[in-house]
C-alpha positions in Angstrom: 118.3 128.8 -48.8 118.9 125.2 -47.4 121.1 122.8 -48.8 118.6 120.4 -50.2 116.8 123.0 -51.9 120.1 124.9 -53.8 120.7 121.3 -54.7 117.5 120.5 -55.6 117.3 123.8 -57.8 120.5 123.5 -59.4 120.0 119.6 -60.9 116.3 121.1 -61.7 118.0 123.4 -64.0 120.7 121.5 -65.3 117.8 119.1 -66.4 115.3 121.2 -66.8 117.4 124.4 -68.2 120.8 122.7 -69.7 119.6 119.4 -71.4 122.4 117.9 -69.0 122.7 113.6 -70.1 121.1 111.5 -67.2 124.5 109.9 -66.5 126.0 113.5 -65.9 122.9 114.6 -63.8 123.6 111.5 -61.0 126.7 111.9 -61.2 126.2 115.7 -60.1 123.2 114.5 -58.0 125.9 111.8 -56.4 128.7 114.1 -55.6 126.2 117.2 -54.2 124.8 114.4 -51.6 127.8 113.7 -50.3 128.8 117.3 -50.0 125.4 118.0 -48.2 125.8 115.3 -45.7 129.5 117.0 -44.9 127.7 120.1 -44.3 124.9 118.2 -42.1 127.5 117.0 -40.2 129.2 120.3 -39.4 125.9 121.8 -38.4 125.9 123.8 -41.6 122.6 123.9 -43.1 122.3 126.8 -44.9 124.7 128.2 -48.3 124.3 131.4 -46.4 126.3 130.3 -43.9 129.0 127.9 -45.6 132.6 129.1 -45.0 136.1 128.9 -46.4 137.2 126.1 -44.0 133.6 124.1 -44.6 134.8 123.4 -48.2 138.6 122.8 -47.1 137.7 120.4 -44.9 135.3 118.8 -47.2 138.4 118.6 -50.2 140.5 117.5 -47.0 137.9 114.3 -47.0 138.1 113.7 -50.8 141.7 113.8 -50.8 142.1 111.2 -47.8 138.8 108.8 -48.3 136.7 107.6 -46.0 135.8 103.8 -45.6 132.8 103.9 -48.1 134.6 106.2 -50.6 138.6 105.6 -50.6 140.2 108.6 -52.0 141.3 108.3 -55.7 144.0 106.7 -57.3 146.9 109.0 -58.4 146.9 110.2 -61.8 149.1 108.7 -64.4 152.2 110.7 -65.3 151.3 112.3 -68.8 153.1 114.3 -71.4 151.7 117.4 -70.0 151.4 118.5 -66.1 150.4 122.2 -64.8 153.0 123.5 -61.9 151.8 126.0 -60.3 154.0 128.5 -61.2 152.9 127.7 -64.8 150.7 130.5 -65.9 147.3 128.9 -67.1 147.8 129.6 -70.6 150.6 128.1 -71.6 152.1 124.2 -70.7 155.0 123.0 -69.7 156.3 120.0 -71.7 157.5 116.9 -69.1 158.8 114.3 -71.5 161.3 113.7 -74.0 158.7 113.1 -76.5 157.5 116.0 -75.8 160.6 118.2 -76.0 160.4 117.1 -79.7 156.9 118.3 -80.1 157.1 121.8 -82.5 154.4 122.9 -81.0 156.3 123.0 -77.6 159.4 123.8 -79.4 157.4 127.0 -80.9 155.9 127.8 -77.3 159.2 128.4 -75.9 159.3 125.4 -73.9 162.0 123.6 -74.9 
């Protein structure tokens, strides 16, 4: 299957399928174009024969930004951050604020 068409397919049945909001459709639509014209560039033009390093390189993009779409702005600190040696079901409290928080307090995390 090309690219255009398991793009095409998939917004079909997110509209079509999933009652997905218009907004959320382009912005799907939006993001899946430029993913497709990373693969066109790389000579990839089938999902059949996307690799590993395809998608790495194409996150590689994101995270650096190109002239017409400048990589995002860093996140904001918050009162709750993932580590990776966090295991996914349970937080780790980053603020002082939060160190008074009973549920953190009850989680074991501070």
């Amino acid at each position: 299957m090309t690219v255009t068409d398991a793009i095409t397919s998939y917004l079909d049945h997110l509209a079509v399928e999933r009652g997905t909001a218009r907004n959320t459709l382009d912005g799907y639509a939006r993001d899946l174009r430029r993913y497709e014209q990373h693969l066109a560039v790389l000579g990839v033009p089938t999902l059949e024969t996307v690799r590993e390093a395809h998608v790495s390189a194409f996150l590689a993009v994101l995270r650096s930004g190109t002239d017409e779409h400048p990589a995002p702005a860093s996140p904001k600190p918050s009162a709750w951050t993932w580590t990776t040696s966090t295991p996914p079901n349970e937080l780790c409290c980053s603020t002082e604020r939060a160190a008074n928080n009973a549920w953190c307090q009850s989680a074991g995390q501070h």
